[in-house]
C-alpha positions in Angstrom: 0.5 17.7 12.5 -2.4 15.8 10.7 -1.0 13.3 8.0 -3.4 13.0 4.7 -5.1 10.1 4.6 -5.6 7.9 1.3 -7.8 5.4 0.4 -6.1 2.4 0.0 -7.2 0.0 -2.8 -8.6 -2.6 -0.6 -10.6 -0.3 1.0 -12.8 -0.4 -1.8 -11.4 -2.5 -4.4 -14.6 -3.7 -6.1 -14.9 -0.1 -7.4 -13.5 0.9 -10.4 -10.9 3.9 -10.2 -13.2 6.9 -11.1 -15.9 5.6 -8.7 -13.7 5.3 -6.1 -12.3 8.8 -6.6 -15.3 10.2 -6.2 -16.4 7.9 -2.9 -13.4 9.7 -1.7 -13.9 12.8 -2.1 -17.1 12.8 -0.8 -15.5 11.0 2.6 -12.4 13.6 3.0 -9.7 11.5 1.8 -6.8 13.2 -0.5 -5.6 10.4 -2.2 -6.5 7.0 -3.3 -4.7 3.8 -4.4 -5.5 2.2 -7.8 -4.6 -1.2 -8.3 -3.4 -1.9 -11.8 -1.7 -5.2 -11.7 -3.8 -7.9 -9.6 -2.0 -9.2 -6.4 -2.7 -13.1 -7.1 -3.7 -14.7 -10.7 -7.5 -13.9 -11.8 -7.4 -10.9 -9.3 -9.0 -8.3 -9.3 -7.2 -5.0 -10.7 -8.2 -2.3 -13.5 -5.3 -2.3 -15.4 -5.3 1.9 -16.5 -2.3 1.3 -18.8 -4.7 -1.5 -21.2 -7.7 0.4 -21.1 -7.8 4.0 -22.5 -11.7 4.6 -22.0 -11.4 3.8 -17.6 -8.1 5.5 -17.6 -9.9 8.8 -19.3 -12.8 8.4 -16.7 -10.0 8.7 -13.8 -8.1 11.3 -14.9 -11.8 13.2 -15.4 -12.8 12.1 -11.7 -9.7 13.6 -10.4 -9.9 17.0 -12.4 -13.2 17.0 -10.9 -12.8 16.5 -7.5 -9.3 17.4 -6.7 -8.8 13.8 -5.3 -5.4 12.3 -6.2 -3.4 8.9 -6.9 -1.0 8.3 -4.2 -0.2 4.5 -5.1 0.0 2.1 -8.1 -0.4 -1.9 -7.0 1.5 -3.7 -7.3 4.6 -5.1 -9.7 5.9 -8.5 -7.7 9.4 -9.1 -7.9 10.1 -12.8 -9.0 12.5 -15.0 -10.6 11.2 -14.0 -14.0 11.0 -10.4 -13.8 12.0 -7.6 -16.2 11.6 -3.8 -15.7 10.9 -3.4 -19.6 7.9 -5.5 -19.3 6.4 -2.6 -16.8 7.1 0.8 -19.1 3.2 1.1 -20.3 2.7 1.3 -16.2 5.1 3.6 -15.4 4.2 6.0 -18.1 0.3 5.6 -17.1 1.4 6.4 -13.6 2.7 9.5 -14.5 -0.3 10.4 -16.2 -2.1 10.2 -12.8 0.5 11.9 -11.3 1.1 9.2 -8.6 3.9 9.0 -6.4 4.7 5.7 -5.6 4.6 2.0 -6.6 4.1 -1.1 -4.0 6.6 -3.9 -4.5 6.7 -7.7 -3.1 9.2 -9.7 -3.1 8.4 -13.5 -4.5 12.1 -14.0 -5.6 13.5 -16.7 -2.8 17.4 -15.7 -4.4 18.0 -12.8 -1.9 20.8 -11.7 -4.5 18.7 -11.5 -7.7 15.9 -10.1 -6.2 18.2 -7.2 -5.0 19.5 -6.7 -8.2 16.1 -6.9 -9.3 14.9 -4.2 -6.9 17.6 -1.5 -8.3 17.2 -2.2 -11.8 13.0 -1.8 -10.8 13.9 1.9 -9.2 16.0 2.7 -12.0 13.5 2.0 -14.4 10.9 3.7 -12.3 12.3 7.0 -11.6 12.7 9.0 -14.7 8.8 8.5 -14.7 8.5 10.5 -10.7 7.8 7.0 -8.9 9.2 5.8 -5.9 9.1 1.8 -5.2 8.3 0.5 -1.8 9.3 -2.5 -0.7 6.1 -4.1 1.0 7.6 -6.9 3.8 4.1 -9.8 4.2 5.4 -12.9 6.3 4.3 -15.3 3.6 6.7 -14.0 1.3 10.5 -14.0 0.2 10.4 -10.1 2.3 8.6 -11.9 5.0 9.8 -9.4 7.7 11.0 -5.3 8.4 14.4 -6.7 9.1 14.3 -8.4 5.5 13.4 -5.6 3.5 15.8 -3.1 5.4 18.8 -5.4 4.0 17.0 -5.2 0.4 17.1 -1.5 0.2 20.3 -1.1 1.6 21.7 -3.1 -0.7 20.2 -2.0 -4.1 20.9 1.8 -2.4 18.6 3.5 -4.7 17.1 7.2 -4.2 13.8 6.6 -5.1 13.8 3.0 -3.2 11.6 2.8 0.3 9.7 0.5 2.9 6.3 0.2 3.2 5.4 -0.7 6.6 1.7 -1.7 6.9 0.6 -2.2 10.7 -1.0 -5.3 9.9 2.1 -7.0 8.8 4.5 -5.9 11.0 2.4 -7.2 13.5 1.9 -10.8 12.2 5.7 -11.4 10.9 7.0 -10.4 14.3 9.3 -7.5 13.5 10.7 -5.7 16.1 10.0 -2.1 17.1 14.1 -1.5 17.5 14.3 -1.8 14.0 11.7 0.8 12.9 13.9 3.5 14.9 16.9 3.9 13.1 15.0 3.5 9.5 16.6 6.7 7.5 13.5 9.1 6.6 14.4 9.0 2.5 13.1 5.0 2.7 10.2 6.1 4.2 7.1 7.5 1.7 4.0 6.3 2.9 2.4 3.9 5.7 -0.6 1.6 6.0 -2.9 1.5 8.8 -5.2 -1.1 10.3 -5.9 -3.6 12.7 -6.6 -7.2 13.7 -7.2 -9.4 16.0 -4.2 -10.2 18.5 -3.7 -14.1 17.7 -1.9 -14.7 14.5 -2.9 -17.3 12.3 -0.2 -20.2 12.4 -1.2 -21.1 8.3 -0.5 -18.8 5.0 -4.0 -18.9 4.0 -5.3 -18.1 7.2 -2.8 -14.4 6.9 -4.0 -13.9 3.5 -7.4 -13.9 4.4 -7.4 -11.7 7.2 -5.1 -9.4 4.7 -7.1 -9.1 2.1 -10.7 -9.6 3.3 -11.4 -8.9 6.9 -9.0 -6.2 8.7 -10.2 -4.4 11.5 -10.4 -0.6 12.3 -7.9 0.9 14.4 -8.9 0.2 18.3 -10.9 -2.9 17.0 -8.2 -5.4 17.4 -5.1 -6.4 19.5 -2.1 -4.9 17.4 0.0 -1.8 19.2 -0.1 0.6 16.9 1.2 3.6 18.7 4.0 2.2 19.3 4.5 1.6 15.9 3.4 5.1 14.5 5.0 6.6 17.2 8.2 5.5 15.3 7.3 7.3 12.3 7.3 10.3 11.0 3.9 12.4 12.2 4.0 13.8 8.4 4.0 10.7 6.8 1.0 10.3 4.4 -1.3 7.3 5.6 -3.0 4.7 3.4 -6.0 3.3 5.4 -5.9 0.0 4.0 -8.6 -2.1 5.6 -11.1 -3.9 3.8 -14.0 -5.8 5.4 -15.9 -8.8 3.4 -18.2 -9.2 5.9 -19.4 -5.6 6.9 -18.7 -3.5 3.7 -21.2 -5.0 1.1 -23.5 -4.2 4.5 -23.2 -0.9 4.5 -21.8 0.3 1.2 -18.6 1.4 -0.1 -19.4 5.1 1.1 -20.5 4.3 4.5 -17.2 2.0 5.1 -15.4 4.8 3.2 -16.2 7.4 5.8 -16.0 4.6 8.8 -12.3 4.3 8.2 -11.9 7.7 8.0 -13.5 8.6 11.4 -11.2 5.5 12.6 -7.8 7.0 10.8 -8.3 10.3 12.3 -9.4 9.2 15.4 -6.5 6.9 15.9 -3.7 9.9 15.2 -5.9 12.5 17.6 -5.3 10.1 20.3 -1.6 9.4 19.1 -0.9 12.9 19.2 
C-alpha cells in the first residue's frame, strides 16, 4: 500500500500557503502543512486566521488544484495556555478542511500540561481536528515514552502522537515502545534523515531540525525499523528542509527531490 505523502511546512516554509499549494501539486504531493502560529518568537508562520485576503488565496489554490491541508502548526502547550485563546484557529482550520493540529509540550508541570492537553482536544474537536502530540528532546515531551503517558492520561478520541523520524532518533526512544502504540493515537508521521551523531547541545538539535535535514538514505538514522512499526497506510509528512541546498535549487526542484526520496524510501520498505 502506497501512503500519501504531504508537504510538510518546513519543506518549504518561505512560501506562502497558496504558493506552496500549487508547488505541490505540480510535484505529486496530496496534502501540505500550513504553519499558522510560528514555532519560536519572530518566526516565521502565515497566520490564515488574521489575514482574510492569504486565507482566500489558499482556499482558491486548493479548489484549483485539488491539493489539500493535512496539518495546522503548531499551538505550544505552556504554563500560560488557554484553549479559548485558539478558537479563530480552529474555525480557520475547518475552513481548509484540515485534519490535524501539531502540539508541543513547553509545560515542565507534567500534571497541568495533561490537563492542558484534554481541555486542547476538547476544544479542538467539534471543529474535525485531531491534536498530536509532537515528542522533540529539548522539550518538556522530550521523548516517545513521554508523550505515550500524556495521551494516556488526558484519554481523549481525537488525541494522537506524532512521531517524526528525526526525533525519535536524536531523543533515544526505543523501538519497543512504538509496537504496542494503539492505532487511534496514530494520524500522521514525519519522515527524514540525519546524520548518525547527535548533537550533545539544544541549539545544535534545533538547527539540524529546522534547517538542514537530510533525505531518506542520506543519513545514519534506521528508519525501517521505525516505519516498519507503523501502519503502511499512515499518511506521511515529508518534513525535511535544507538551508543550504534549497535556495540552490528552488522550492520546486527540492519539492520534487523529497518526493522521489519519500517514495523511494517506502518502495524499498515494502
Amino acid at each position: 500500500m502506497k501512503p500519501e505523502f504531504s508537504m510538510a511546512c518546513l519543506t518549504a516554509l518561505n512560501l506562502p500557503p497558496a504558493q506552496a499549494i500549487r508547488v505541490a501539486a505540480r510535484t505529486g504531493y496530496t496534502s501540505i502543512g500550513i504553519r499558522m502560529l510560528p514555532a519560536a518568537p519572530g518566526g516565521t508562520a502565515y497566520p490564515l486566521m488574521d489575514d482574510p485576503t492569504m486565507l482566500a488565496a489558499t482556499l482558491a489554490a486548493m479548489k484549483e488544484t485539488g491539493v489539500k491541508v493535512f496539518d495546522l502548526e503548531m499551538i505550544r502547550l505552556n504554563e500560560a495556555f488557554e484553549p479559548e485563546t485558539f478558537l479563530p484557529f480552529f474555525e480557520t482550520g475547518q475552513r481548509l478542511g484540515a485534519q490535524s493540529i501539531l502540539v508541543a509540550g513547553d509545560d515542565a508541570d507534567h500534571e497541568r500540561m495533561i490537563e492542558n492537553f484534554a481541555r486542547l482536544c476538547d476544544a479542538a474537536a467539534p471543529y474535525g481536528l485531531t491534536c498530536d502530540l509532537e515528542f522533540m528532546p529539548w522539550t518538556a515531551v522530550r521523548d516517545l515514552a513521554s508523550a505515550k503517558e500524556v495521551v494516556r492520561a488526558a484519554n481523549r478520541p481525537n488525541g494522537g502522537i506524532l512521531v517524526d523520524a528525526l526525533h525519535f532518533a536524536r531523543s533515544s526512544s526505543r523501538l519497543e515502545d512504538l509496537d504496542d502504540m494503539p492505532r487511534e493515537w496514530l494520524h500522521y508521521a514525519q519522515l527524514c534523515d540525519a546524520p548518525a551523531e547527535i548533537p550533545t547541545d539544544t541549539s545544535g538539535l534545533i538547527f539540524t531540525a529546522r534547517s538542514e535535514r537530510l533525505l531518506p538514505g542520506e543519513g545514519g538514522i534506521d528508519l525501517a525499523a521505525i516505519f516498519r512499526r507503523l501502519p503502511m497506510d499512515l499518511p506521511i509528512s515529508l518534513e525535511i528542509p535544507s538551508d543550504s541546498r534549497m535556495p540552490i535549487i528552488g522550492n520546486e526542484a527540492w519539492a520534487r527531490d523529497v518526493m522521489a526520496s519519500g517514495r523511494g524510501f517506502f518502495a524499498g520498505l515494502r
